[in-house]
C-alpha positions as CSV (number, residue, x, y, z in Angstrom):
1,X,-93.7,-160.4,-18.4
2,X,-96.8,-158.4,-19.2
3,X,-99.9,-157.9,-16.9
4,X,-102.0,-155.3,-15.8
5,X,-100.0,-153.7,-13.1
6,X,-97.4,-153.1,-16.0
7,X,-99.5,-150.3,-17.8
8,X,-100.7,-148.6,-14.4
9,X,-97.0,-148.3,-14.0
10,X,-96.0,-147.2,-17.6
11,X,-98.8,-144.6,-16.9
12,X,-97.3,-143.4,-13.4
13,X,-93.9,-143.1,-15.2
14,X,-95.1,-140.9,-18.1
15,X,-97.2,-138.4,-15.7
16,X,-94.1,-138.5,-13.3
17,X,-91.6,-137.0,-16.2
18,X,-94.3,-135.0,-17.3
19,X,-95.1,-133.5,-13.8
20,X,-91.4,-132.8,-13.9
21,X,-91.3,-130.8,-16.9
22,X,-93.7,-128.9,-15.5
23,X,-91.9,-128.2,-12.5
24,X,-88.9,-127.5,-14.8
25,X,-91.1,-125.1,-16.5
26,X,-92.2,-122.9,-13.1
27,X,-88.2,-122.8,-11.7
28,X,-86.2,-119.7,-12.2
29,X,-83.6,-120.7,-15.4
30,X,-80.4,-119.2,-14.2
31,X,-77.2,-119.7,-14.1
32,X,-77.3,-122.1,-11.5
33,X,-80.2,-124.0,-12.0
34,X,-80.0,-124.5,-16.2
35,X,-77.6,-127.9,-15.7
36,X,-79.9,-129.2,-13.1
37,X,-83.2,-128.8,-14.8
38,X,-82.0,-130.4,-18.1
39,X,-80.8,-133.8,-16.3
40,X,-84.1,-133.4,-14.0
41,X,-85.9,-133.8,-17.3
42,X,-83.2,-136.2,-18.8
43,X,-83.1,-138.6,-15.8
44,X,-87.3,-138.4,-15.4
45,X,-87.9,-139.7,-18.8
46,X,-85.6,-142.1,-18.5
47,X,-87.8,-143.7,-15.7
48,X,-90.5,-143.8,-18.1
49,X,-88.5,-144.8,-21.4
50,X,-86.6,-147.6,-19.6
51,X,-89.6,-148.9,-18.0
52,X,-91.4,-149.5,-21.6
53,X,-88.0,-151.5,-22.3
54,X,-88.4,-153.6,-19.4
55,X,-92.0,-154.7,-20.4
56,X,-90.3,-155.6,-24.0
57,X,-87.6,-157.2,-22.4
58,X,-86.2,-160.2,-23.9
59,X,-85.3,-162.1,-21.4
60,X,-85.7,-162.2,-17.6
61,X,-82.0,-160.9,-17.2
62,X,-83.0,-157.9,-19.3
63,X,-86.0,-157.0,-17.6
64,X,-84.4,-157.0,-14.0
65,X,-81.3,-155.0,-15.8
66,X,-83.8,-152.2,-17.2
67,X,-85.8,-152.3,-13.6
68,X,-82.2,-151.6,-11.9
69,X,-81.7,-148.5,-14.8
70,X,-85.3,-147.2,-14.0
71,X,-84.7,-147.1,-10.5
72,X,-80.8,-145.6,-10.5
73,X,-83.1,-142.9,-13.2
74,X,-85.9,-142.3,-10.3
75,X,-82.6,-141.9,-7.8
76,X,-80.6,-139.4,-10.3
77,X,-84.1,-137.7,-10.8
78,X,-84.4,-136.6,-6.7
79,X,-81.1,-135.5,-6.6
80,X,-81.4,-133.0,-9.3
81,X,-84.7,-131.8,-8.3
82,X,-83.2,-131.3,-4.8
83,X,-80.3,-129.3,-6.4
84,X,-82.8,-127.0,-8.5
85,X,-82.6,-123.6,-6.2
86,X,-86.1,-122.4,-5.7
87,X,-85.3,-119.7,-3.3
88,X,-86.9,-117.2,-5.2
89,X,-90.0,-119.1,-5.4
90,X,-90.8,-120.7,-2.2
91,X,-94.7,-121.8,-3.4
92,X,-92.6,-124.2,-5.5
93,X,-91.6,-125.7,-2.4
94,X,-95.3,-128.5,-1.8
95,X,-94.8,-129.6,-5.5
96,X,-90.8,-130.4,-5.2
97,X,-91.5,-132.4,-2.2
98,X,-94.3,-134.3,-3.9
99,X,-92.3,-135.0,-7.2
100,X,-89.0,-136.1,-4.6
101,X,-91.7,-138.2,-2.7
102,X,-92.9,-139.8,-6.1
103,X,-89.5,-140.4,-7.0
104,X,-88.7,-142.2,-4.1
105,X,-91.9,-143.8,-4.2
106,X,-90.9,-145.2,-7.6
107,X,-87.3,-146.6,-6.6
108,X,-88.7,-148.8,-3.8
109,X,-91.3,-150.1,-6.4
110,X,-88.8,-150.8,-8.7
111,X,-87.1,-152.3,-5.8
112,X,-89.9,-154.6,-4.9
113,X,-90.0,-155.7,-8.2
114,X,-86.7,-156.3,-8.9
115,X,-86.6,-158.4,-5.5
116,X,-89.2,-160.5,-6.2
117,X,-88.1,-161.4,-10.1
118,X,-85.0,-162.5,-9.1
């Protein structure tokens, strides 16, 4: 189930978790916003890590069960970086929107995929 497009998107998925971290890095770690940044960064890698298991998949229901994980991860993923409170630090506000963006961006790939395998 391996070609070309598969390692563009392995790619997209690491630099998406790690653009997250980084994100997670720059937010105030209060209270408030210490639950939310760990399952940001939880939920992100996931995308990434069960995307590698989709392109090892054994089978063609596995792979269309780890596409469905990736995409519920990318889902998770927005929500928690929509929860993280950045009203201290309002310049945050472009690079939230672009990770949310990429994570939606990601589900309706996944979704396209999924589609079309099934």
């Amino acid at each position: 189930m391996s070609n070309g497009t598969n390692f563009n998107l392995e790619e997209r998925t690491f630099l998406f978790a790690q653009s997250v971290r980084s994100y997670c890095k720059k937010v105030t770690h209060n209270i408030i916003n210490i639950q939310d940044i760990k399952q940001a960064v939880r939920s992100s890698g996931s995308v990434s890590a069960n995307y590698i298991e989709a392109n090892e998949a054994l089978s063609k229901a596995d792979f269309i069960y780890r596409l469905k994980v990736c995409r519920k991860e990318a889902k998770e993923t927005k929500l928690w970086l929509n929860l993280i409170d950045i009203e201290d630090k309002k310049d945050l506000e472009p690079t939230k929107l672009l990770l949310v963006s990429e994570a939606n961006q990601l589900m309706l790939i996944f979704n396209a995929i999924i589609k079309k395998s099934q």
